[in-house]
C-alpha positions as CSV (number, residue, x, y, z in Angstrom):
1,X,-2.9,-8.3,-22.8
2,X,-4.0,-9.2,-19.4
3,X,-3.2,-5.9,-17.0
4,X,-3.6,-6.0,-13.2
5,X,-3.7,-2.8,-11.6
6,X,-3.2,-2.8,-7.7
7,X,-4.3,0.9,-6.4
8,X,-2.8,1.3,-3.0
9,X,-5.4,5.0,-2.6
10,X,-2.4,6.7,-3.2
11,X,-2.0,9.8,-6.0
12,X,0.5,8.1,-7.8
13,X,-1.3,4.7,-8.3
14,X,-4.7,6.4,-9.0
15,X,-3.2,8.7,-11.8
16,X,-1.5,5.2,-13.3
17,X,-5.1,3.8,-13.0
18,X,-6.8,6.6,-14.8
19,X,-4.0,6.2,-17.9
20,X,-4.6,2.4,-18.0
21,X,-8.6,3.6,-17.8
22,X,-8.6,6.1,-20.7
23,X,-4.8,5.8,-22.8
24,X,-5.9,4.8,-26.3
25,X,-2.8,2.7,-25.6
26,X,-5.0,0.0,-23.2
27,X,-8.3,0.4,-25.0
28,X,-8.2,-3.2,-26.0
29,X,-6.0,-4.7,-23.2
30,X,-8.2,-7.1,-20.3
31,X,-7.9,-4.8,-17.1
32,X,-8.9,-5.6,-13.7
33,X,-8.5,-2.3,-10.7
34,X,-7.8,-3.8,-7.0
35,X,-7.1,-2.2,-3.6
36,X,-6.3,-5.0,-1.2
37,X,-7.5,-3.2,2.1
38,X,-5.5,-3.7,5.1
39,X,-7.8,-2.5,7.9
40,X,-5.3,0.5,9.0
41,X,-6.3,2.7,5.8
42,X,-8.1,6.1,6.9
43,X,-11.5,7.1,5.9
44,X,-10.3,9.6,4.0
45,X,-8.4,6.8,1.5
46,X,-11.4,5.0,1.2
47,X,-13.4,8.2,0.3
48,X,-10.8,9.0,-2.3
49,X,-11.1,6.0,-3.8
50,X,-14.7,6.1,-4.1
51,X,-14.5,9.4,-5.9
52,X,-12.2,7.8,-8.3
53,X,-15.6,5.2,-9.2
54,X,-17.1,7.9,-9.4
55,X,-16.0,10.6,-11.5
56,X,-13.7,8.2,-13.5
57,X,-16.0,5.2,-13.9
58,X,-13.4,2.7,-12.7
59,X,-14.8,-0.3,-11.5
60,X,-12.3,-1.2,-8.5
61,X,-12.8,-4.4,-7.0
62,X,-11.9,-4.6,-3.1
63,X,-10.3,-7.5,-1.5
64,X,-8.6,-8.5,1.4
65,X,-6.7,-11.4,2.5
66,X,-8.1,-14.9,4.5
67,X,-5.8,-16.7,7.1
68,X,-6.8,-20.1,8.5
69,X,-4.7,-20.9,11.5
70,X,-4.4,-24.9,9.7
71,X,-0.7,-25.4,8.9
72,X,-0.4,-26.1,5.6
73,X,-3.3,-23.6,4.4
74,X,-2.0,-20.6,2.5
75,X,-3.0,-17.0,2.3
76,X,-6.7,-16.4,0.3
77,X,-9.1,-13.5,-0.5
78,X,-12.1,-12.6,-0.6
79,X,-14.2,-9.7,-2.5
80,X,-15.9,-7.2,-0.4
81,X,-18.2,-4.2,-1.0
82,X,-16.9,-0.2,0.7
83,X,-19.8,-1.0,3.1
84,X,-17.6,-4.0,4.4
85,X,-14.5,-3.2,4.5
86,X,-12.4,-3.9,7.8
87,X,-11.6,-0.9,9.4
88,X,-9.9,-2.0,12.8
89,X,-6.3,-3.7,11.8
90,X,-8.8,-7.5,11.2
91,X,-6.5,-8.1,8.0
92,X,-3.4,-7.5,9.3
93,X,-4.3,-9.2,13.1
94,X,-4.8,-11.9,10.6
95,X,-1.5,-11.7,8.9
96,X,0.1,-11.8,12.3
97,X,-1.7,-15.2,13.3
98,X,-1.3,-16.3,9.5
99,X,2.4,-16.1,10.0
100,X,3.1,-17.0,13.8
101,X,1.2,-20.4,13.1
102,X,4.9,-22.1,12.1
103,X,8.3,-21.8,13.4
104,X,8.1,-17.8,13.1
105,X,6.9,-16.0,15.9
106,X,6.4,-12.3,15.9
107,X,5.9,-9.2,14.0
108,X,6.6,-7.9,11.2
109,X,10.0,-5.7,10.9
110,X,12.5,-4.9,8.7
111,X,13.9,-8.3,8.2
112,X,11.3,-10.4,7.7
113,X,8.3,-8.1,6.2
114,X,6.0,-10.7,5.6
115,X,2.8,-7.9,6.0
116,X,2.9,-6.7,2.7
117,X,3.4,-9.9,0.9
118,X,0.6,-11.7,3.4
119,X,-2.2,-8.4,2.9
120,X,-1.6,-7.2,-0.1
121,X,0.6,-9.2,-2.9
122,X,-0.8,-12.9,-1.8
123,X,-4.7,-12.0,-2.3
124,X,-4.3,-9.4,-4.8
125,X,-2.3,-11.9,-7.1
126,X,-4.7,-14.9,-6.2
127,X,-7.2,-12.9,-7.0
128,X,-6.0,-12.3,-10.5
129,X,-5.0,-15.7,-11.5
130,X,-8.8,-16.3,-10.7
131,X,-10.4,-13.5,-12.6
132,X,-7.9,-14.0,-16.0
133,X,-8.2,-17.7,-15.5
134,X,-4.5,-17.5,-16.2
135,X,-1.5,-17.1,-15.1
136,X,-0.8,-14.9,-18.0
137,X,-0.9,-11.1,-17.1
138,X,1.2,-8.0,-16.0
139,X,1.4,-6.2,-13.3
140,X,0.8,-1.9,-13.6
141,X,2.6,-0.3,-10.6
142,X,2.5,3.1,-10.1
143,X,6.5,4.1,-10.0
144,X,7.1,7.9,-10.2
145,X,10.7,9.5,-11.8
146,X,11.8,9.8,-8.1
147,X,11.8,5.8,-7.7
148,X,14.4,5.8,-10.5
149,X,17.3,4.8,-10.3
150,X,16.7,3.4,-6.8
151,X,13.6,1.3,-6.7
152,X,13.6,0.5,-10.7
153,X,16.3,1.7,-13.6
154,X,15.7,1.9,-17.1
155,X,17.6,-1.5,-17.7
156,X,15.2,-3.3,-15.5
157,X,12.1,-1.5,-16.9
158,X,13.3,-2.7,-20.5
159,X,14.2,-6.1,-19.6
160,X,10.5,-6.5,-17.3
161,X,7.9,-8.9,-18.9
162,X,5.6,-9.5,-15.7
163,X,5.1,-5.1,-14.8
164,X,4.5,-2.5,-16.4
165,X,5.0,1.3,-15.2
166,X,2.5,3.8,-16.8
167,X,4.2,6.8,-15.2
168,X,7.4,6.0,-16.3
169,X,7.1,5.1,-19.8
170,X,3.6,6.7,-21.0
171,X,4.8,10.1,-21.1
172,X,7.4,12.7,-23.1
173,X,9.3,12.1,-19.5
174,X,8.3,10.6,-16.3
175,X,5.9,11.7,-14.4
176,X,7.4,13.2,-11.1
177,X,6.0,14.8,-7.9
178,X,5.5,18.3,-9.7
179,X,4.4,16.9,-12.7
180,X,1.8,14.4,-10.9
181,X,0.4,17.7,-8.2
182,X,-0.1,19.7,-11.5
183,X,-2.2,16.8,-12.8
184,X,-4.0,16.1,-9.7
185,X,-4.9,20.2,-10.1
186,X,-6.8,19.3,-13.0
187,X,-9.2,16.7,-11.7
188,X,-12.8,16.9,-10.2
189,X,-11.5,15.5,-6.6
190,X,-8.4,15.0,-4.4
191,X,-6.9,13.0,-1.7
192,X,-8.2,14.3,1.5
193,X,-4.9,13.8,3.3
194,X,-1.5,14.7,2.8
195,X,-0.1,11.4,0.6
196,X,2.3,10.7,3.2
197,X,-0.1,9.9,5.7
198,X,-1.8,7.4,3.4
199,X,-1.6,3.8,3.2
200,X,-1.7,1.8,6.9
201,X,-1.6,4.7,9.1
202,X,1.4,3.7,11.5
203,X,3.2,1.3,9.3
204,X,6.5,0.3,10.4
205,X,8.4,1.1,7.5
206,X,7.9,4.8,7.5
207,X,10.2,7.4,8.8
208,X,10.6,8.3,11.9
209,X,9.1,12.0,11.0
210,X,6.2,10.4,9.1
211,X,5.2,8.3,12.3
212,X,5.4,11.0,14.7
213,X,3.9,13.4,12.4
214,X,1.3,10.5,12.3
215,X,0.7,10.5,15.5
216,X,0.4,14.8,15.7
217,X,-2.0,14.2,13.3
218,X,-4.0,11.9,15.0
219,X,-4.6,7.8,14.6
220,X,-6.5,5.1,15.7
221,X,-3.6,2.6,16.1
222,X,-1.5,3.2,18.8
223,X,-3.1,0.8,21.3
224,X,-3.2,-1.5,18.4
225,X,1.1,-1.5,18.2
226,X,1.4,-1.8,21.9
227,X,-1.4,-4.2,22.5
228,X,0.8,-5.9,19.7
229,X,3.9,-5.3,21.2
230,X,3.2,-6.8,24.3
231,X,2.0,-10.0,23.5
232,X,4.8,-10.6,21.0
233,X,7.9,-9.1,23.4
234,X,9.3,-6.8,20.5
235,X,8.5,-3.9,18.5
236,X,8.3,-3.7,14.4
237,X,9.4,-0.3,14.0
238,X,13.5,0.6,13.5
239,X,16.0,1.3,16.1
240,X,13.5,-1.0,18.1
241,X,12.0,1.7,19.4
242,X,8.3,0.8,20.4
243,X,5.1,2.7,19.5
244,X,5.1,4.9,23.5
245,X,8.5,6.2,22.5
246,X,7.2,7.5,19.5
247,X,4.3,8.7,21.2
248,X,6.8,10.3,23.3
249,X,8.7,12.5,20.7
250,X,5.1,13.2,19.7
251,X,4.1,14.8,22.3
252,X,8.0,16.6,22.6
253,X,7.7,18.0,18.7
254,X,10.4,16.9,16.7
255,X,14.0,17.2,18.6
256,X,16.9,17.7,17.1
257,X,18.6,14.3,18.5
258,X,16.2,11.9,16.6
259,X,17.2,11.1,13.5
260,X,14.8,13.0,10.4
261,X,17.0,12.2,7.9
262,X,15.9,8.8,7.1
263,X,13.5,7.3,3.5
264,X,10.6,5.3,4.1
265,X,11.9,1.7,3.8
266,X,10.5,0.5,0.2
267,X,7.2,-1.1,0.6
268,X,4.7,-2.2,-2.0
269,X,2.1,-1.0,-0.2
């Protein structure tokens, strides 16, 4: 079996990796290890997944996505090394452009979320059709048991022929948060963050807590959103609220009249 395992530099898809990497299960399966970079990842993701090469022997190949501005040309890849990965938003600016070359015109938001389909499942997949030669292989994604029964059911995972979800289905009972921090305990390295600022570092479909807690934290992206902002005339993030008014309830902590009861918005990423 052909397996295609996309590591977002996350704990959950890293642990999935490792399974696929050393299960008895996969020792003869055809496995290929991707992160699609984005350009808004932090250091500390990319260090992470370096140590996971390193003290794992996974061989993770690191692509990100091409955008001509011709109509009529779709989404590529290419294959970079760590030492040249984009590190200032250039894959996703070139989403943007990618997608604002037709009749669409603007950013990404909650109804048409083209970013992760455009930076991360168009050249990741590409990709793999290249390096199988086929068409022919699965997807591994990293699902824990708290993505059940909302993002995936058992149903679904029986009745799947195209994914496969280690976590779920590899163990006496699916792997979830507690299970996966008392594993992570057990390894040689760890994510150098807390998980929830992972992935692009002010990505639209996050919480409201997450991004302000983002922005606490610190990040290199705000004058990227309103630079952004500006030049399309709208904002990505929900309740159209723009990237200075959550700079604003940054800088106020975390009152009570902003809504902290919301789920990130389910992303692929």
């Amino acid at each position: 079996m052909n397996i295609l395992a996309s590591i977002s530099g996350g704990r959950s898809s890293a642990m999935m990796s490792y399974i696929l990497h050393t299960h008895p299960k996969y020792k003869d399966d055809n496995k290929v290890f991707v992160f699609a970079n984005t350009g808004m990842e932090r250091p500390e993701t990319i260090e992470f997944l370096k140590n996971c090469e390193k003290y794992w022997g996974l061989n993770i190949i690191k692509v990100e996505g091409v955008y001509s501005e011709t109509m009529g040309v779709g989404v590529g890849y290419k294959v970079v090394e760590w030492d040249e990965l984009a590190m200032n938003a250039e894959p996703f600016d070139g989403a943007i452009m990618h997608m604002n070359k037709g009749e669409y015109e603007g950013l990404p938001h909650s109804n048409v979320p083209y970013c992760s389909s455009r930076m991360k499942t168009s050249p990741i997949q590409k990709f793999a059709k290249d390096y199988f030669k086929t068409k022919d292989f699965v997807t591994s994604v990293g699902f824990r048991a708290e993505d059940m029964p909302k993002r995936i059911s058992w149903p679904e995972i029986k009745a799947e022929d195209k994914r496969i979800y280690p976590l779920l289905t590899d163990f006496e009972k699916p792997i979830g948060q507690r299970e996966l921090t008392e594993w992570w305990q057990t390894q040689p390295f760890k994510l150098g963050i807390h998980s929830k600022l992972g992935n692009c570092e002010l990505c639209w479909k996050k919480s409201d807590r997450n991004l302000v807690e983002t922005i606490q934290h610190g990040t290199r992206f705000v004058e990227w959103w309103a630079k952004h902002e500006q030049a399309y005339g709208h904002t990505s993030f929900r309740g159209n609220k723009s990237i200075n008014d959550y700079v604003k309830m940054a800088q106020q902590g975390t009152p009570m009249e902003f809504d902290f009861d919301q789920e990130d918005f389910n992303c692929m990423c």
